[in-house]
C-alpha atoms as one frame of an Amber mdcrd trajectory, in Angstrom:
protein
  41.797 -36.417 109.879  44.942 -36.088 112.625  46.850 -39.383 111.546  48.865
 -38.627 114.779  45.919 -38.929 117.112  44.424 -41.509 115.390  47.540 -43.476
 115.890  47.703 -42.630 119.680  44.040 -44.075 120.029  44.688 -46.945 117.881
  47.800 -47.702 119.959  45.807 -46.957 123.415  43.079 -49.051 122.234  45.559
 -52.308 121.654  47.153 -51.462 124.881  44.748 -51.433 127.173  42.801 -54.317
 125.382  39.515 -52.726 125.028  37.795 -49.295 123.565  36.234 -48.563 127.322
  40.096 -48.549 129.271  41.412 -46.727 126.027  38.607 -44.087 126.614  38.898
 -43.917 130.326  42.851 -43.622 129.336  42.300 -40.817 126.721  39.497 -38.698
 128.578  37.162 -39.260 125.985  34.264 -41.982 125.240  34.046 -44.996 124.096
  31.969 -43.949 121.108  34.554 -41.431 120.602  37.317 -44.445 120.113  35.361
 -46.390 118.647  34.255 -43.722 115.686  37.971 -43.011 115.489  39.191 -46.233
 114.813  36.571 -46.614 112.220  37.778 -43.574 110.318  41.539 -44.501 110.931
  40.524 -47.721 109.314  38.957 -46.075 106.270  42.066 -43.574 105.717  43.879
 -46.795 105.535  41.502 -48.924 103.426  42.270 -51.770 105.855  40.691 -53.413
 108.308  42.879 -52.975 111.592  40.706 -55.005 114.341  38.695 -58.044 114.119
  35.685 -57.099 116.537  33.523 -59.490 118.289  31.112 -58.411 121.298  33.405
 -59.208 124.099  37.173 -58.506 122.878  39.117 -57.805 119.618  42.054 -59.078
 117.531  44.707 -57.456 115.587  44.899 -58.651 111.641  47.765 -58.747 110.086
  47.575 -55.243 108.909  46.816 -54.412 112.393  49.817 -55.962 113.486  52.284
 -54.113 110.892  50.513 -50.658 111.583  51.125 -51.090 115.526  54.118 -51.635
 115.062  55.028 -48.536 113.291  52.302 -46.595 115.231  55.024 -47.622 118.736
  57.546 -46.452 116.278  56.443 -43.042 115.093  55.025 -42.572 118.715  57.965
 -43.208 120.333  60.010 -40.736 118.455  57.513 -38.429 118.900  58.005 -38.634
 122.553  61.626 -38.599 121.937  61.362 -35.519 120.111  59.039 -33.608 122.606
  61.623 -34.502 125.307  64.900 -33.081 123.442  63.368 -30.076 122.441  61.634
 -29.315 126.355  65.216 -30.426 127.492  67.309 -27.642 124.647  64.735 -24.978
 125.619  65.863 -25.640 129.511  69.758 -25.543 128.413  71.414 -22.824 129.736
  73.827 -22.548 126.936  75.326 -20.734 123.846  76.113 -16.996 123.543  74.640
 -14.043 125.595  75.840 -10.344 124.737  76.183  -8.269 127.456  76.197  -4.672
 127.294  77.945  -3.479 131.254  79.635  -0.364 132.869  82.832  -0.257 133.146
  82.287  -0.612 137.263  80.499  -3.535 136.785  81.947  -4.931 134.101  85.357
  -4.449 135.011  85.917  -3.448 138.346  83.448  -6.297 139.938  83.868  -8.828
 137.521  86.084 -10.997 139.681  83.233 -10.678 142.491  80.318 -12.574 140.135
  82.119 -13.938 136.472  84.060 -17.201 138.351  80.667 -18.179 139.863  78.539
 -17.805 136.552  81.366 -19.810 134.535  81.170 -22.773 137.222  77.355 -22.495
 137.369  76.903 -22.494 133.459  79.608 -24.054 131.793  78.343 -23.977 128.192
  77.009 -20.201 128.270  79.794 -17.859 125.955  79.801 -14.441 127.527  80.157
 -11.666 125.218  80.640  -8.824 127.379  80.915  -5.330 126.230  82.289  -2.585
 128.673  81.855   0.934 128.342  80.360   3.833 130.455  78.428   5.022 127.449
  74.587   4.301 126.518  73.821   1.636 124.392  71.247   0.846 122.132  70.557
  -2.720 123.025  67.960  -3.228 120.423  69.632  -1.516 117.539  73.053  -2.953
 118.598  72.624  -6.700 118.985  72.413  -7.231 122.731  70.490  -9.607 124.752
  70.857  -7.605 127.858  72.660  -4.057 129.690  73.536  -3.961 132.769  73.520
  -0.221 134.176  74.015   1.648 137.356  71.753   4.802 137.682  69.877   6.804
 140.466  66.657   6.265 138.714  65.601   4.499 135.272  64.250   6.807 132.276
  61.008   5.994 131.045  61.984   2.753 128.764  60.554   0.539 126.642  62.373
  -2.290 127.878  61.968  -4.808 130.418  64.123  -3.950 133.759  64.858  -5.687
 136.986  66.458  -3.837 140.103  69.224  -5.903 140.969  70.580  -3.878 144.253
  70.561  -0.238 145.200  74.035   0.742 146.628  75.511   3.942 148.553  77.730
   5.961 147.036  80.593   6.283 149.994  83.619   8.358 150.054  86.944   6.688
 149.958  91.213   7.058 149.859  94.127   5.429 149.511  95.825   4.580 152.962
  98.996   6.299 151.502  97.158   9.567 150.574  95.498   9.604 154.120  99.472
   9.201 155.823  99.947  12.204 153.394  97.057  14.202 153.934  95.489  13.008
 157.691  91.834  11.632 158.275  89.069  13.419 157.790  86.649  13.560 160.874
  84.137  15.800 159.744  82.328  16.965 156.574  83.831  20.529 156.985  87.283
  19.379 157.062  87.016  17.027 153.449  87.140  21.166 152.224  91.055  20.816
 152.739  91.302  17.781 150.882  91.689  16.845 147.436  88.146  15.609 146.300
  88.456  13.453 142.581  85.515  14.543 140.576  83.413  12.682 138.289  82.390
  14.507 135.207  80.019  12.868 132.998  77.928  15.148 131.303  79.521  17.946
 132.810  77.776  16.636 136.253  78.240  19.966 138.722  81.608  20.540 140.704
  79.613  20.129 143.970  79.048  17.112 146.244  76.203  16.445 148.552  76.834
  14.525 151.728  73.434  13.391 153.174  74.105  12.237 157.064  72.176   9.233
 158.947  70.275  12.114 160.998  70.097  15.745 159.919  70.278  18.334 156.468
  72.438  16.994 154.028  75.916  19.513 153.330  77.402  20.288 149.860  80.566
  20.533 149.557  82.842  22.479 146.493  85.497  19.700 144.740  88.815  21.026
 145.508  91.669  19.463 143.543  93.580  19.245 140.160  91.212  15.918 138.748
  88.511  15.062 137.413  87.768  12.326 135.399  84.843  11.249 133.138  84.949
   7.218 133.737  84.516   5.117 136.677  87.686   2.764 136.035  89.625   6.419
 135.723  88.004   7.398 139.107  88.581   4.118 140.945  92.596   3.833 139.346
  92.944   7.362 140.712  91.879   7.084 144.413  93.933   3.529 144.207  96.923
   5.645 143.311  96.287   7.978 146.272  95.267  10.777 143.948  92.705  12.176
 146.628  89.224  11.233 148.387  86.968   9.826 145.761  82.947   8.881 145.775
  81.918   5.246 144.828  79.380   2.725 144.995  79.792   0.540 147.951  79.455
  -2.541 145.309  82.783  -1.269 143.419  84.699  -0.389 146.541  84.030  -3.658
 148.275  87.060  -5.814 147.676  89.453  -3.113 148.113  88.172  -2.060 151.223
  88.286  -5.933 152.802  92.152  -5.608 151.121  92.716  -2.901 153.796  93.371
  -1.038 149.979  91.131   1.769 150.358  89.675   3.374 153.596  85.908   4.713
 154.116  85.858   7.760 155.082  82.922   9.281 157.048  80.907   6.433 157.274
  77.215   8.154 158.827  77.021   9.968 155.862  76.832   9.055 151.708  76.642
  10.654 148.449  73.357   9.405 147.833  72.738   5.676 145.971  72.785   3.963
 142.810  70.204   1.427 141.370  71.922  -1.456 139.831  69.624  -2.601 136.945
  69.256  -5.276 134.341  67.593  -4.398 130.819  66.751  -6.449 127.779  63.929
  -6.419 125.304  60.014  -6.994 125.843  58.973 -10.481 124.874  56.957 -13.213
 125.583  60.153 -15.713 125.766  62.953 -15.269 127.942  65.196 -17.437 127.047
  66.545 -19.748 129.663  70.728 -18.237 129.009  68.752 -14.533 129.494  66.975
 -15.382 132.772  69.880 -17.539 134.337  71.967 -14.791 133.452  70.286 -12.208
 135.315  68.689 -14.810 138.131  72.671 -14.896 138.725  73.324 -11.231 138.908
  70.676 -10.536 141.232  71.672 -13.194 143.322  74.873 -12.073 143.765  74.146
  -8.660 144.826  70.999  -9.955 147.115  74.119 -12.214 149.084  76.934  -9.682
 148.824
């Protein structure tokens, strides 16, 4: 038999001081309770109750075994509510898998509100620009920036899609003038990106009209985002970023943007982890908190 029922219906029975209110109580019927209490009593090889046709009393046995029956129940309960409460706890240690534009160059914009939000959640953040294996290498979740997601096995959520804008350095633009128009960025000095040997060409697509491509003049390229951003801080030339990365430097009067109708396309800002049936609550808060930070900026 389940001792651990039997000892909640014992217990409701005494409680509400009858088998009918313990059976209204417990959902169930009073010949239920009743053929319950008589098997409870046999496990034991005591009697429990002293029955008569209008009420009941507890023997002595029945006395000592309600006693322990609030005991047991109680921690139980006790239990049940420390475990619901650790499986709520946003705490312990999350490994984070980021770009280096994210994890680097935009942690200051969402890190100090995650640490004051979550106090006992360890970050252990790993930065690079390369693709991880999150399954084979430990993490819990990646962060990534791409204009689309690869068929995947994992679980993803879009956290923002961001332009790509064109940017300088106030000092380069006192060196080299403004640019006006997407003909005249041809007699600038255009920082390329090169992952993967990405083409030498940029396409500018305007608010209205055919989108223009444009040949990288200049003597950099560079094959990392921090690289990319460092140089067009250093007034290197006129560089293409995500308007996410850019942001701060641009309300620090630090960079400019440059020909602002047109882009150089967008970026989907994504979160990955594995498939499962649990999400842990440090997982979801985690990336609850990321997309609320790019849904407000």
């Amino acid at each position: 038999m389940d001792q651990l029922n039997a000892m909640r219906i014992f217990h409701c029975i005494v409680d509400a001081r009858g088998f009918s209110a313990a059976a209204e109580r417990l959902g169930t019927t009073h010949s239920t309770v009743s053929r319950q209490l008589k098997q409870l009593e046999h496990e034991l090889g005591v009697q429990l109750l002293k029955r008569n046709t209008r009420n009941f009393t507890l023997t002595a046995a029945g006395e000592l075994y309600y006693a322990a029956c609030l005991d047991v129940l109680k921690r139980v309960e006790a239990a049940g509510r420390a475990i619901a409460g650790e499986q709520e706890k946003v705490a312990g240690s999350l490994r984070v898998s980021a770009p280096l534009a994210i994890g680097a160059l935009e942690l200051a914009d969402w890190l100090p509100g995650l640490q004051k939000r979550y106090p006992d959640l360890q970050l252990d953040l790993s930065c690079s620009d390369r693709y991880v294996d999150i399954v084979a290498e430990g993490f819990d979740v990646a962060l990534r920036i791409s204009p689309t997601l690869a068929d995947t096995s994992l679980m993803a959520r879009v956290l923002t899609v961001s332009d790509i804008v064109l940017v300088a350095a106030p000092a380069y633009l006192a060196r080299r003038g403004l640019p006006r128009t997407v003909a005249q960025l041809a007699q600038h000095d255009l920082i390329g990106f090169s992952p993967a040997r990405a083409p030498a060409k940029w396409t500018l697509t305007p608010e209205r009209g055919e989108p223009s491509q444009i040949e990288l003049r200049g003597d950099l390229r560079v094959d990392t985002i921090a690289a990319l951003y460092a140089a067009v801080l250093a007034g290197a030339g006129i560089a293409g970023l995500t308007r996410h990365t850019v942001k701060s430097a641009l309300a620090a009067g630090q960079l400019v943007h440059l020909l602002p109708a047109h882009t150089l396309g967008q970026r989907h800002y994504y979160a990955l982890y594995p498939q499962t049936q649990y999400v842990s609550p440090k997982l979801r808060a985690f990336v609850d908190h990321m997309a609320e930070h790019y849904r407000t900026d």
